[in-house]
C-alpha positions in Angstrom: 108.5 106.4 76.5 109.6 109.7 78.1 107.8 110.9 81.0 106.1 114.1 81.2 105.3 116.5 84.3 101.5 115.6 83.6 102.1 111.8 84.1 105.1 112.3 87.1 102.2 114.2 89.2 99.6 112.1 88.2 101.8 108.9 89.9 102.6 111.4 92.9 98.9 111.6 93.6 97.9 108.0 93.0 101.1 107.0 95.4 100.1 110.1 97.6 103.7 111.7 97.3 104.7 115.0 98.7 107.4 116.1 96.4 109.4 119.2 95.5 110.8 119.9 92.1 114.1 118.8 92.7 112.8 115.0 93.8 110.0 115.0 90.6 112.9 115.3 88.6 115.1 112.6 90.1 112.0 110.8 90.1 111.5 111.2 85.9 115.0 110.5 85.6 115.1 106.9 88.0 111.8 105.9 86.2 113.2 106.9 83.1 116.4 104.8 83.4 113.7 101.4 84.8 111.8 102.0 81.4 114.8 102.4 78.9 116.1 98.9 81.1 112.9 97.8 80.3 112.9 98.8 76.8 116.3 97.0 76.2 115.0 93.5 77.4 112.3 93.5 74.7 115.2 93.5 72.1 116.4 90.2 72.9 115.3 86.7 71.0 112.9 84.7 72.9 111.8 82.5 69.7 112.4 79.0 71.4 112.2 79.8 74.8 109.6 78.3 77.0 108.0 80.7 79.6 108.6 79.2 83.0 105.9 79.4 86.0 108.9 79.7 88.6 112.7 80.6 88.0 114.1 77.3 89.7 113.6 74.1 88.9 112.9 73.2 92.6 109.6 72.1 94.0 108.2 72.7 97.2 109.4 70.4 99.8 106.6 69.3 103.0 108.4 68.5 105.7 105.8 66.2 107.9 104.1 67.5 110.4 105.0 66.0 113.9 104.4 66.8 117.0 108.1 68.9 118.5 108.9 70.4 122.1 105.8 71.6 123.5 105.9 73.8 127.1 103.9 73.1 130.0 101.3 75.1 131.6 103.3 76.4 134.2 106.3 77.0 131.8 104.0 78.6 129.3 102.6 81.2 132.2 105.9 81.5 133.8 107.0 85.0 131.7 103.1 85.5 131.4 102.7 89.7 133.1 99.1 88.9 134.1 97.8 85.5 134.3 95.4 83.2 137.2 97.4 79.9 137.6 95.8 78.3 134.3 95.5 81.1 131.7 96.9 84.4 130.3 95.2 87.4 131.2 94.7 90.2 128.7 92.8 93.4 128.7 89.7 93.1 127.5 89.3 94.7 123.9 85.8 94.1 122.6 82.5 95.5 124.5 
């Protein structure tokens, strides 16, 4: 599939690219080369090949969920800018 200048400004408005001439055509060109890489993978054999859900063999591993260090209220409110001896102060953001 080669790219024409209809389709290369039709993605630089759907992506809401600003470019000049020059950059359209190194644009074609990169896109070009992704679809001709793309191209070449459909030329191989995959008669036998199971599809795979995820590349590795590895599953997810939960570590359990424990209780680690935890800070104090004083060390918590130590770096705090603003705060009233028991809790942060923050500007206030909704009316």
């Amino acid at each position: 599939m080669q790219l024409d200048k209809a389709f290369i400004s039709r993605l630089e408005k759907l992506a809401r690219l600003q470019l000049n001439e020059t950059q359209r055509a190194t644009f074609a060109s990169d896109l070009n080369s992704i679809l001709d890489m793309v191209n070449k993978l459909h030329e191989l054999d995959t008669t036998g090949v199971e599809p795979l859900a995820y590349p590795t063999d590895n599953h997810q591993s939960w570590r359990p969920d424990e209780v680690g260090a935890q800070l104090t209220p004083s060390e918590a409110l130590k770096n705090a800018p603003k705060h009233d001896g028991n809790f942060f102060r923050v500007p206030k953001v909704i009316e």
